[in-house]
C-alpha atoms as an extended CHARMM CRD file, in Angstrom:
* protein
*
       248  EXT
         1         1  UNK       CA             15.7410000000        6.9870000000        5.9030000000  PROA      1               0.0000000000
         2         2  UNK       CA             16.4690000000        7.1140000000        2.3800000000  PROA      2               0.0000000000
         3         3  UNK       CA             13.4770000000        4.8430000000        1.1940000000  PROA      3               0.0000000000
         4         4  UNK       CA             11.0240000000        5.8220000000        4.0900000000  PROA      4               0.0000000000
         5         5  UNK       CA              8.3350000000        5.9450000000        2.0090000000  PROA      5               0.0000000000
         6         6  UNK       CA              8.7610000000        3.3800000000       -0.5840000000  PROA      6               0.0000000000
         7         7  UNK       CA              7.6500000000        3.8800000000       -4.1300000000  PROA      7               0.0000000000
         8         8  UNK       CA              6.9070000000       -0.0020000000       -5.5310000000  PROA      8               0.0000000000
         9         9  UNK       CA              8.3610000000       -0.4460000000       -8.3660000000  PROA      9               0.0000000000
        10        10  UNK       CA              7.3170000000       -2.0070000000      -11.4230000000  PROA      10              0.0000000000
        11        11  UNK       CA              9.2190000000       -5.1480000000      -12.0550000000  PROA      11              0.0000000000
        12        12  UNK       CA              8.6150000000       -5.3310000000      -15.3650000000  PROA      12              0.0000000000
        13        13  UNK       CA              5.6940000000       -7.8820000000      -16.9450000000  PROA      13              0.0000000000
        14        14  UNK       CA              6.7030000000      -10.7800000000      -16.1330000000  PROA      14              0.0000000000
        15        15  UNK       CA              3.4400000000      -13.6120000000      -15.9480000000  PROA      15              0.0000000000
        16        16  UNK       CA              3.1120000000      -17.2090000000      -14.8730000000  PROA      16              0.0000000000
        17        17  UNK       CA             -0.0680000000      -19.2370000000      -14.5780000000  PROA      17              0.0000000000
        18        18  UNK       CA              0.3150000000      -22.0300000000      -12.0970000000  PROA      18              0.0000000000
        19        19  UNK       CA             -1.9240000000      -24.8670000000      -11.6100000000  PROA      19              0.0000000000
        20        20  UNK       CA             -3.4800000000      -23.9270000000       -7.9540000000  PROA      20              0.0000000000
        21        21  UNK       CA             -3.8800000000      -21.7450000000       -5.2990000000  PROA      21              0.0000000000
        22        22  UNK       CA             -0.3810000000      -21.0310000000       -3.8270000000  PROA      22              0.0000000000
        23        23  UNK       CA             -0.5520000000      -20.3780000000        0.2960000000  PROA      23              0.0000000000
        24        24  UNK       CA              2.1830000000      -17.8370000000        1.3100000000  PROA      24              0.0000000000
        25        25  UNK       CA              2.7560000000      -16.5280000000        4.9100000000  PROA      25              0.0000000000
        26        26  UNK       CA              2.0920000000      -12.8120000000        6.0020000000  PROA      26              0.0000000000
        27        27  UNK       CA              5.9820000000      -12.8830000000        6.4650000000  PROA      27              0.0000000000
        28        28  UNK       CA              6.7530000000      -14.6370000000        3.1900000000  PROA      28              0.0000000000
        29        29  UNK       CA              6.8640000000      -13.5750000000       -0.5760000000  PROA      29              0.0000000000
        30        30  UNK       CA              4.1000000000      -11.4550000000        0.0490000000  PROA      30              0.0000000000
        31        31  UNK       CA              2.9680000000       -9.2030000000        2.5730000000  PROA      31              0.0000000000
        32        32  UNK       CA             -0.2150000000       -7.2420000000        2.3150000000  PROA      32              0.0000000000
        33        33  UNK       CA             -0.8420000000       -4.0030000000        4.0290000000  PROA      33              0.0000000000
        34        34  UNK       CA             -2.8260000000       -4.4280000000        7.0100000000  PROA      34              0.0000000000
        35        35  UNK       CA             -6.5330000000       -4.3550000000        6.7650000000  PROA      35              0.0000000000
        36        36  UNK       CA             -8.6080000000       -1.0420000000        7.5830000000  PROA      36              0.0000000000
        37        37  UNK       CA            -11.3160000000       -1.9410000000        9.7160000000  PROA      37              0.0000000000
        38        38  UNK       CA            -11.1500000000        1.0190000000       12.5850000000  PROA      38              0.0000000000
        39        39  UNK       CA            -13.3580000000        3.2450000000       13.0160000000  PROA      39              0.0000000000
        40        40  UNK       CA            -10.1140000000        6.0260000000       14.0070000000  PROA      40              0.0000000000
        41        41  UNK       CA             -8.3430000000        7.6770000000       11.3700000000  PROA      41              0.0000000000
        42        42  UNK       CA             -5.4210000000       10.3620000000       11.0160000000  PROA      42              0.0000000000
        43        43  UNK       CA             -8.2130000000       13.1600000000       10.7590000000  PROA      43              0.0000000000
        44        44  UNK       CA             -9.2080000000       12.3840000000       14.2310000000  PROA      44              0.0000000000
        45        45  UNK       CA             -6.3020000000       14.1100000000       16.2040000000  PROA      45              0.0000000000
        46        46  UNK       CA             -4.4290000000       11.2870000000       16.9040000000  PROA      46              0.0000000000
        47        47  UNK       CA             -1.1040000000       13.2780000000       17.7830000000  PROA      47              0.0000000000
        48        48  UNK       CA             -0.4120000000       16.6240000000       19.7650000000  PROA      48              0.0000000000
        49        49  UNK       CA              1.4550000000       19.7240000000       18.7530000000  PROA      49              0.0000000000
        50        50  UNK       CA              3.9240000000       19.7640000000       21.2360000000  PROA      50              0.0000000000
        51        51  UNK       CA              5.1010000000       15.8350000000       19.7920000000  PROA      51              0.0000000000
        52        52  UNK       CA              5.1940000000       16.5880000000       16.2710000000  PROA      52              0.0000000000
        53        53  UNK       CA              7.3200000000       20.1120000000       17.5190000000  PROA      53              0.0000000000
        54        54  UNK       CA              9.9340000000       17.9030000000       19.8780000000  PROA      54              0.0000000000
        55        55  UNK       CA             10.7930000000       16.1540000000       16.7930000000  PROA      55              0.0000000000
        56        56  UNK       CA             12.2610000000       18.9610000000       14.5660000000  PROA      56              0.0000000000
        57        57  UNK       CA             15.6530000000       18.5430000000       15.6530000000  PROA      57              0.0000000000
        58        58  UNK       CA             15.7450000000       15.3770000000       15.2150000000  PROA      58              0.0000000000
        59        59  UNK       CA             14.9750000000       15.3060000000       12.1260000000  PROA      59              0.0000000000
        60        60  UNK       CA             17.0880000000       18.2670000000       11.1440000000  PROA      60              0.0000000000
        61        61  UNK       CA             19.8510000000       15.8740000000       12.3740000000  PROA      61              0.0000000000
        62        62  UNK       CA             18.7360000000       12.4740000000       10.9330000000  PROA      62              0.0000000000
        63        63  UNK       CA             16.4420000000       12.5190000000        8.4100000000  PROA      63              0.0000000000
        64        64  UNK       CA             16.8490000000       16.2720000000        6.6950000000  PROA      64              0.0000000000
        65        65  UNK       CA             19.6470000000       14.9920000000        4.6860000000  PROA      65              0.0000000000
        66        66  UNK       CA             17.9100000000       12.7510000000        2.6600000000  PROA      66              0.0000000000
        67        67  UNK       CA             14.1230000000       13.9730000000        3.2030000000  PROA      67              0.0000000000
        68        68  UNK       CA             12.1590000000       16.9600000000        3.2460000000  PROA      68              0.0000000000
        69        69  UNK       CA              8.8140000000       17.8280000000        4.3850000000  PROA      69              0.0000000000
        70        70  UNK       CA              8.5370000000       20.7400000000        1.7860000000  PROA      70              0.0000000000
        71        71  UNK       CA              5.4800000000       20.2560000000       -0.5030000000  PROA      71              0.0000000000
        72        72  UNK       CA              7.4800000000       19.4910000000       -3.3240000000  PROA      72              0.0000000000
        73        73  UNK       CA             10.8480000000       17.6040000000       -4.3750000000  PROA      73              0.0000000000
        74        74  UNK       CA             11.5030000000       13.6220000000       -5.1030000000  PROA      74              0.0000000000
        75        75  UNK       CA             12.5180000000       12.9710000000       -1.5260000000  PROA      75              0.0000000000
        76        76  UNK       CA              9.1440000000       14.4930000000        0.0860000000  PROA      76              0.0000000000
        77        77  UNK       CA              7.1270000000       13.1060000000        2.9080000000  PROA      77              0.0000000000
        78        78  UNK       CA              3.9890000000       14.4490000000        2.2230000000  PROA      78              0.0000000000
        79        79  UNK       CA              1.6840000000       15.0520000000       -0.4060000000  PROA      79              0.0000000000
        80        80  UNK       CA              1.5820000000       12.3590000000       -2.9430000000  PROA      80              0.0000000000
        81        81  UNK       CA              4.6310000000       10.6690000000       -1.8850000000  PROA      81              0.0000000000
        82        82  UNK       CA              2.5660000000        9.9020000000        1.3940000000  PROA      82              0.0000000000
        83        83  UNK       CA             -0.0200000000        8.7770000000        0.1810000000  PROA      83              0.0000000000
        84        84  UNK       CA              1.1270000000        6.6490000000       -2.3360000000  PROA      84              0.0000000000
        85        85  UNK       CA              3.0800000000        5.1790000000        0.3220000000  PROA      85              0.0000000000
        86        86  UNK       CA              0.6910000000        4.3980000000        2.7110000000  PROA      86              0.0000000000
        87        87  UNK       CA             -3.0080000000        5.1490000000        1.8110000000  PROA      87              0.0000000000
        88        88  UNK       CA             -5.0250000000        1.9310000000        3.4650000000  PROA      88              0.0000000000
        89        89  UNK       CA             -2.2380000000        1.2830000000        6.0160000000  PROA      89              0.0000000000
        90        90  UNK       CA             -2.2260000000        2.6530000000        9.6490000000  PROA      90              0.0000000000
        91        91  UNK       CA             -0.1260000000        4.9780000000       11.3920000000  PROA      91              0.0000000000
        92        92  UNK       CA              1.1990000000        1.4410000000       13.0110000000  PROA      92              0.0000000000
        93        93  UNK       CA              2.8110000000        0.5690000000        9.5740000000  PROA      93              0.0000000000
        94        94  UNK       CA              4.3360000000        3.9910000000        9.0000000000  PROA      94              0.0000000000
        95        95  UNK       CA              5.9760000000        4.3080000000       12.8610000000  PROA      95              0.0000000000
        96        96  UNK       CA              7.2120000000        0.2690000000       12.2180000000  PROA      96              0.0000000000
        97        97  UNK       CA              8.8590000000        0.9890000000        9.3940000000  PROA      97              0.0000000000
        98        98  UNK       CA             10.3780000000        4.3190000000       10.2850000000  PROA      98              0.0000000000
        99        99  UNK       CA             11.7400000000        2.4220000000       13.7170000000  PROA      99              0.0000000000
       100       100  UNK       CA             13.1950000000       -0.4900000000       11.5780000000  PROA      100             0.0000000000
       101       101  UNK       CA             14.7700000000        1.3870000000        8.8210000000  PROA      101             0.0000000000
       102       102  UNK       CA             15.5410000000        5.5780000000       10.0470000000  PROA      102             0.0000000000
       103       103  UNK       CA             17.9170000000        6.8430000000        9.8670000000  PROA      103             0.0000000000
       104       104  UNK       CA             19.0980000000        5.5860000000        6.6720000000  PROA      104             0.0000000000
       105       105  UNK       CA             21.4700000000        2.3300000000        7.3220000000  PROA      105             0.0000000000
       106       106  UNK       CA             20.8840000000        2.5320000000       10.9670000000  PROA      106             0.0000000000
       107       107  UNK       CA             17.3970000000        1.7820000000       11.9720000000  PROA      107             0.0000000000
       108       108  UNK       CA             16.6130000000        1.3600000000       15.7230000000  PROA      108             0.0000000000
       109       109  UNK       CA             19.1150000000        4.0090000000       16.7080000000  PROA      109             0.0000000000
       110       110  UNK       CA             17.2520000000        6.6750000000       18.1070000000  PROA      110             0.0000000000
       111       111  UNK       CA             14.8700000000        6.3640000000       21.2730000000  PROA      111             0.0000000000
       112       112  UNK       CA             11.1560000000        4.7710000000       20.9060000000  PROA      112             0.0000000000
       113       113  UNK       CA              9.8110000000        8.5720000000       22.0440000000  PROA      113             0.0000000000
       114       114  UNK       CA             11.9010000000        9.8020000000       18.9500000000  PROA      114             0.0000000000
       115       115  UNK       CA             10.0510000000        7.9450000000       16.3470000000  PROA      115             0.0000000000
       116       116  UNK       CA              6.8380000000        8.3920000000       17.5630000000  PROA      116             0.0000000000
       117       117  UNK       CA              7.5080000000       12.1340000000       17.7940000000  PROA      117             0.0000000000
       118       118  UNK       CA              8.6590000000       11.7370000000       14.3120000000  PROA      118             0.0000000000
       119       119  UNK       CA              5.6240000000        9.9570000000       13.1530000000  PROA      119             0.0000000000
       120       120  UNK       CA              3.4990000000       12.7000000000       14.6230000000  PROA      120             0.0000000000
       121       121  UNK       CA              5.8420000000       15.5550000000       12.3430000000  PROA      121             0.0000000000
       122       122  UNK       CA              5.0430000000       13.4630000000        9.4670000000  PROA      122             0.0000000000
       123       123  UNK       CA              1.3540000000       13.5310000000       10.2930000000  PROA      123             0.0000000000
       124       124  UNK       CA              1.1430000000       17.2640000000       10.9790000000  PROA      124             0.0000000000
       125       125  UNK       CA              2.9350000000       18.2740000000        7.9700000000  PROA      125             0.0000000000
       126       126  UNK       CA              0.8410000000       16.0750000000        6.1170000000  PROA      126             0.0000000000
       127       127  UNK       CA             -2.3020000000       18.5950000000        7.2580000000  PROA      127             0.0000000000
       128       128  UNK       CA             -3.3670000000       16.2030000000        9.5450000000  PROA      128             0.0000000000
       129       129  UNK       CA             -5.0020000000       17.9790000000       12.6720000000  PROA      129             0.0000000000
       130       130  UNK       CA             -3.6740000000       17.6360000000       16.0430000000  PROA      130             0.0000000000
       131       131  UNK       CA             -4.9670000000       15.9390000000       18.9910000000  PROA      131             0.0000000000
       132       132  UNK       CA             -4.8690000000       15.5800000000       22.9710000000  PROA      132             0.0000000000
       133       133  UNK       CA             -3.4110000000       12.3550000000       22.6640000000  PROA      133             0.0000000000
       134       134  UNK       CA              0.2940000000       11.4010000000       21.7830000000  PROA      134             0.0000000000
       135       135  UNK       CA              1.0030000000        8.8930000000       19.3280000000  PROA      135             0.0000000000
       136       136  UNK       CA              2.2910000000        5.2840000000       20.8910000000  PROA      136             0.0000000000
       137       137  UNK       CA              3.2080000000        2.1560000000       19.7430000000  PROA      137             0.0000000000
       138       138  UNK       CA             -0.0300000000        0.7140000000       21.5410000000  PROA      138             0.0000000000
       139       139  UNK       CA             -2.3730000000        2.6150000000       19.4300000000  PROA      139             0.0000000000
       140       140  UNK       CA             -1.3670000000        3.4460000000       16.5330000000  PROA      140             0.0000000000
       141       141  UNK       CA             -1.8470000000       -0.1850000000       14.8990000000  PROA      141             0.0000000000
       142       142  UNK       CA             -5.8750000000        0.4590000000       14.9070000000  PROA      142             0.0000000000
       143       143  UNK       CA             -5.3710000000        4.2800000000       12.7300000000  PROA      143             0.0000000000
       144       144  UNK       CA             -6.5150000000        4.1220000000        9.3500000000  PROA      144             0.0000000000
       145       145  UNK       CA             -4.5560000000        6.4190000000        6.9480000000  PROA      145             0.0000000000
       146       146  UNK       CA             -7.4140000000        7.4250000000        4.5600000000  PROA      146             0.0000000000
       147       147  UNK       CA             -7.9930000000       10.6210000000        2.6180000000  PROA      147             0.0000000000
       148       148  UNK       CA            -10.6760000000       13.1720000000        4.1050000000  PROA      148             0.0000000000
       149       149  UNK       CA            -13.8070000000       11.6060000000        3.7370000000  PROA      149             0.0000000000
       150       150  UNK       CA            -13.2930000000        8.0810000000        4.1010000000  PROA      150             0.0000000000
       151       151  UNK       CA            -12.6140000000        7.1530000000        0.5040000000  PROA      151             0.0000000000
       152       152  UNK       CA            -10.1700000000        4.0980000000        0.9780000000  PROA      152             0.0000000000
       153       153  UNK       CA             -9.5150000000        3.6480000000       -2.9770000000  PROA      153             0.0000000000
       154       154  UNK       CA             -5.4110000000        3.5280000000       -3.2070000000  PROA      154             0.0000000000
       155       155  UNK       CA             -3.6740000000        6.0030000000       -5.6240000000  PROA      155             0.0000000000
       156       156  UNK       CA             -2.3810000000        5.7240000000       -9.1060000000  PROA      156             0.0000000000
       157       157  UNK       CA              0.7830000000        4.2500000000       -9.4440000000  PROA      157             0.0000000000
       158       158  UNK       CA              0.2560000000        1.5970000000       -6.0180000000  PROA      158             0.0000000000
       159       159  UNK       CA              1.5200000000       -2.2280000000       -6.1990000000  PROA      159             0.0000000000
       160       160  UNK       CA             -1.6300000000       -4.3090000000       -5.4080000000  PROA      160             0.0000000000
       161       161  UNK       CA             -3.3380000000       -7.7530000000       -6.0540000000  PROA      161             0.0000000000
       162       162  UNK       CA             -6.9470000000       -8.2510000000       -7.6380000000  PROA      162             0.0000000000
       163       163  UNK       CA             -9.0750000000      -11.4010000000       -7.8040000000  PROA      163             0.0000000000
       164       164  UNK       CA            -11.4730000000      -12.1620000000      -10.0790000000  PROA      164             0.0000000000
       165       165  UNK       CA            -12.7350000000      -13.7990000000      -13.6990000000  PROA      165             0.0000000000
       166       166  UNK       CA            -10.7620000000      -13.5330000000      -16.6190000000  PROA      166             0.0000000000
       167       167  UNK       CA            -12.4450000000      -12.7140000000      -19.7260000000  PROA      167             0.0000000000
       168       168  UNK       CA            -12.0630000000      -11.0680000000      -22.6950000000  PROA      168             0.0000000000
       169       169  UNK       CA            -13.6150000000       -7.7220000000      -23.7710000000  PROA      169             0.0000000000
       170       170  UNK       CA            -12.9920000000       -7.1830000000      -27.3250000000  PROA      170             0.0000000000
       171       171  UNK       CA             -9.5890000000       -7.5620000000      -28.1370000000  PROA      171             0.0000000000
       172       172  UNK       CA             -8.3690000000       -6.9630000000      -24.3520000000  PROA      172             0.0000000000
       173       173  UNK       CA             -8.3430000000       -8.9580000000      -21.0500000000  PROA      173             0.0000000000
       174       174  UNK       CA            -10.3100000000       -7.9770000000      -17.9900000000  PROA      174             0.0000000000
       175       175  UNK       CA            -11.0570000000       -9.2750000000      -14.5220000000  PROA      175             0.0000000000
       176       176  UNK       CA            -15.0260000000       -9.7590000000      -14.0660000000  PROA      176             0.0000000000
       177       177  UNK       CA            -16.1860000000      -10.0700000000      -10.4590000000  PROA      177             0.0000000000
       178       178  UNK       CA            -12.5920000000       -7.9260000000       -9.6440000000  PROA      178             0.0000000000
       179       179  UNK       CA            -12.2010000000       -7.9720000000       -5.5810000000  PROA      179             0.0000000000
       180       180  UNK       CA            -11.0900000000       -4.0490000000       -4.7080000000  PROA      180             0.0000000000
       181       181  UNK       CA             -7.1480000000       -4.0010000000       -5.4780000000  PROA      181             0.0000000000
       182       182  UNK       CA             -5.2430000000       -4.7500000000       -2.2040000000  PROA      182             0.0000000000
       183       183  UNK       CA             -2.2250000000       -2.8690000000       -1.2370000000  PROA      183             0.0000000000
       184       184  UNK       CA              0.6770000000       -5.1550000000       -1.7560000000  PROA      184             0.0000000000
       185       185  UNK       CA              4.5340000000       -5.0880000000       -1.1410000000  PROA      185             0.0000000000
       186       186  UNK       CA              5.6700000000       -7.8250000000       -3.5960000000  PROA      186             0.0000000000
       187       187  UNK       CA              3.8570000000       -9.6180000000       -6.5400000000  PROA      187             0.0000000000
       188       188  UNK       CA              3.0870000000      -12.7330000000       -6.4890000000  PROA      188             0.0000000000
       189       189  UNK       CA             -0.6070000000      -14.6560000000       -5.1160000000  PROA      189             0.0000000000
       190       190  UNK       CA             -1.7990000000      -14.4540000000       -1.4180000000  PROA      190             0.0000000000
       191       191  UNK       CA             -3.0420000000      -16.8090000000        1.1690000000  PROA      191             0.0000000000
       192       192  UNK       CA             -6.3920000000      -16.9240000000        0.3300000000  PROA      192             0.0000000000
       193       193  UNK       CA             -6.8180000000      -16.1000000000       -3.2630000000  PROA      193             0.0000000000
       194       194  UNK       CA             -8.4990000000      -19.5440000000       -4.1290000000  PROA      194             0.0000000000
       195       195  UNK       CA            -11.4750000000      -18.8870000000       -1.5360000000  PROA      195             0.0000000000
       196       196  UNK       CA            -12.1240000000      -15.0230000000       -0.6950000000  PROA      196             0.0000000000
       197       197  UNK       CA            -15.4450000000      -13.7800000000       -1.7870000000  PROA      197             0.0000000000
       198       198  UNK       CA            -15.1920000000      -11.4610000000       -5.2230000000  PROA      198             0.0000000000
       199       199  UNK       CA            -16.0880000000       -8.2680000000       -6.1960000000  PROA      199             0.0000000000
       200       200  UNK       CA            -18.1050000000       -6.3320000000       -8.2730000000  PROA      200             0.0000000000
       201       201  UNK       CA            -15.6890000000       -4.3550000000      -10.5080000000  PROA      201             0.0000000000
       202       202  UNK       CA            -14.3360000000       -4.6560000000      -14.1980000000  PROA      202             0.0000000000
       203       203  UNK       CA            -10.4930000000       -3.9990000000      -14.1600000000  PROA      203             0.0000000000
       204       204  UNK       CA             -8.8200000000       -3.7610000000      -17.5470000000  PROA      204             0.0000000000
       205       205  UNK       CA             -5.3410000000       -6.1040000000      -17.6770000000  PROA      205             0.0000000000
       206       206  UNK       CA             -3.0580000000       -4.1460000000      -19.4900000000  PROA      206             0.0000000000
       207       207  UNK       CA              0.3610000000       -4.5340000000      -21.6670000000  PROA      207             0.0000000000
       208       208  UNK       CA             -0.1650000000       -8.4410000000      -21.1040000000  PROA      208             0.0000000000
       209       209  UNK       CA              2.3550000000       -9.7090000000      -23.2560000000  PROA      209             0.0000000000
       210       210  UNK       CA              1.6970000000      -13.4300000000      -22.3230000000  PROA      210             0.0000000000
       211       211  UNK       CA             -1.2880000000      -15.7670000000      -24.1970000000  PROA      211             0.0000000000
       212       212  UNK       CA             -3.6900000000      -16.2080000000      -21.5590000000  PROA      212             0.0000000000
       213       213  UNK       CA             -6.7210000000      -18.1160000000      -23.7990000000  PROA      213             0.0000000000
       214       214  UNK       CA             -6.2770000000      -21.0970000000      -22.0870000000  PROA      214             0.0000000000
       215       215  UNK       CA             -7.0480000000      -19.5180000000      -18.7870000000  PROA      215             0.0000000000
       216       216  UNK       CA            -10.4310000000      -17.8410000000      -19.8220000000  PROA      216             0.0000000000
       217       217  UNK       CA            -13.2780000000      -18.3690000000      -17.4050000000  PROA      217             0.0000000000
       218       218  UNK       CA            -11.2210000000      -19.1270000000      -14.8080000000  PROA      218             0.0000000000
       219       219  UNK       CA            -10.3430000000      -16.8660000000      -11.6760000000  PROA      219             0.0000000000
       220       220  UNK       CA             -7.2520000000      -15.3390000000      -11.6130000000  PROA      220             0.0000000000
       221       221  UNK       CA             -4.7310000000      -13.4040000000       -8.7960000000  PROA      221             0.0000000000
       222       222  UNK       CA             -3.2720000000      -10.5970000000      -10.6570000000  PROA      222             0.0000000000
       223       223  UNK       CA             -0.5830000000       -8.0650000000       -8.8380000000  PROA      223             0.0000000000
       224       224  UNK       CA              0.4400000000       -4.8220000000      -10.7380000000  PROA      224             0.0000000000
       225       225  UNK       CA              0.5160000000       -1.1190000000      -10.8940000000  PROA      225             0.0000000000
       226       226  UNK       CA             -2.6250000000        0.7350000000      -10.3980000000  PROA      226             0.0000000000
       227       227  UNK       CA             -3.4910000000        3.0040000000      -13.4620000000  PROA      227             0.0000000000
       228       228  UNK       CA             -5.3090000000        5.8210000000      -12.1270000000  PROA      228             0.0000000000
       229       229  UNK       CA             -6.8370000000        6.1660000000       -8.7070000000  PROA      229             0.0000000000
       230       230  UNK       CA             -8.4540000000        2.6860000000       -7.5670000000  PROA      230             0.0000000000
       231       231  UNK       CA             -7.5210000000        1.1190000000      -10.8210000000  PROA      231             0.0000000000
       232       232  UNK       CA             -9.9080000000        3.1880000000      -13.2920000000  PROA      232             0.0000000000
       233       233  UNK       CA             -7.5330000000        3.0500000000      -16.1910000000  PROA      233             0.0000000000
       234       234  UNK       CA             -6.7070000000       -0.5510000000      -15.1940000000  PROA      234             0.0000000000
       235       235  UNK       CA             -3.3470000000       -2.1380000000      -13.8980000000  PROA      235             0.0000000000
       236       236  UNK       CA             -0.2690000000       -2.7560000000      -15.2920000000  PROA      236             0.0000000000
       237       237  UNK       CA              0.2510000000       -6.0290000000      -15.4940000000  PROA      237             0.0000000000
       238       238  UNK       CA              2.9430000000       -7.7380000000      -13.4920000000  PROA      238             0.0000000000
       239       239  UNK       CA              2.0770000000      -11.1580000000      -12.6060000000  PROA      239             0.0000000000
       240       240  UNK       CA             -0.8760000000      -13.7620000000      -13.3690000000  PROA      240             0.0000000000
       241       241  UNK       CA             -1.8490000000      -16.8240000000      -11.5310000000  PROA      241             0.0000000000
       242       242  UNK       CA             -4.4790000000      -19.4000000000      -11.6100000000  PROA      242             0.0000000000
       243       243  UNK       CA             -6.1230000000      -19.8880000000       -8.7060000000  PROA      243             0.0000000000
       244       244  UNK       CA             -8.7190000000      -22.0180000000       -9.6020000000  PROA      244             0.0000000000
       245       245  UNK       CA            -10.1840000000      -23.4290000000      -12.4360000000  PROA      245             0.0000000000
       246       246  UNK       CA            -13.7400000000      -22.2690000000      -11.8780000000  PROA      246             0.0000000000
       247       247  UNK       CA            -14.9380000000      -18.8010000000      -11.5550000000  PROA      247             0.0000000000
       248       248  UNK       CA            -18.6740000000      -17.3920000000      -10.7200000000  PROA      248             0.0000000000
């Protein structure tokens, strides 16, 4: 359980500009997060007391050696670690990868009812409130993890992908038209880059350490670290692609 919630890590700036649009499956190089659409989220009561309370031993014995659920500390499961890890995702994604991957080198070894029960301790010592419902497999794919008040713009220091027009703005590049960044596990373009309607936001590229005149004009698939909440301060560049020559 070591990497439960995963911190993405910057792999450096690294940029390529290819030709075309470049089609990669959900289960290839790149895998977005799932997409929000649901009108439930994790401040509806979508566990119940007595779940997240079966699932203290268990994670005394399985997951208390790497993790804690204290406020603070590097191996934390709340607080910013949480949602860093999984702001825009649904409790689906967090009680997948918890059954694939806890405990640590051993994923799948405990019973289905101990890793929901586990999701639900997460949840309630997250501040989430409780429910009348327990949390299953069936429904948790359709439970948006947002912050209180619906706000769906991803934290400071979140992998994602952005779309839009490169241009220049003084002696810096941006992305004109910028689609809202995209929650993303590895860098790199996605599936529909080429096509999917832009945005309406100016996103500053920054440490770009690759000439990209030649690409001006032209709309781009960027991945890269966020740089304050929902990209304010820009994104730290990690890859650039061309997706097609021509951009609104």
């Amino acid at each position: 359980m070591r990497d439960l919630l995963r911190k993405p890590r910057n792999a450096g700036v690294s940029l390529r500009a290819i030709s075309g649009g470049l089609v990669i499956s959900l289960l290839g190089a790149v895998v977005a997060a799932q997409s929000v659409k649901t009108g439930r989220t994790v401040w509806d009561g979508v566990f119940t007391e007595t779940q997240a309370s079966r699932a203290t031993s268990v994670f005394s014995q399985s997951c208390a050696s790497c993790h804690t659920l204290a406020a603070a500390g590097s191996n934390s499961l709340v607080g910013d670690p949480f949602w860093k890890g999984y702001t825009q995702k649904t409790v689906g994604d967090l009680l997948t990868y918890i059954s694939a991957n806890m405990p640590n080198g051993n994923g799948g070894s405990l019973s289905a009812a101990s890793y929901n029960d586990l999701v639900a301790l997460i949840l309630k010592s997250n501040g989430f409130p409780a429910g009348t419902a327990e949390i299953e497999p069936e429904t948790s794919a359709t439970i948006a993890i947002i912050p209180k008040g619906g706000s769906t713009e991803l934290p400071a220091d979140t992998l994602v992908r952005v779309v839009g027009c490169l241009a220049k703005s003084g002696d810096n590049w941006v992305l004109r038209n910028a689609t809202i960044p995209e929650r993303v596990e590895r860098t790199g373009t996605g599936p529909q880059d080429a096509s999917r309607p832009l945005g309406d936001r100016t996103l500053a590229l920054k440490f770009v350490l690759t000439k990209l005149d030649a690409y001006a004009g032209q709309r781009m698939s960027v991945t890269g670290i966020l740089l304050g909440t929902g990209g304010a301060d820009g994104i730290n560049v990690t890859t650039v692609n061309r997706v097609a020559e021509v951009c609104p």
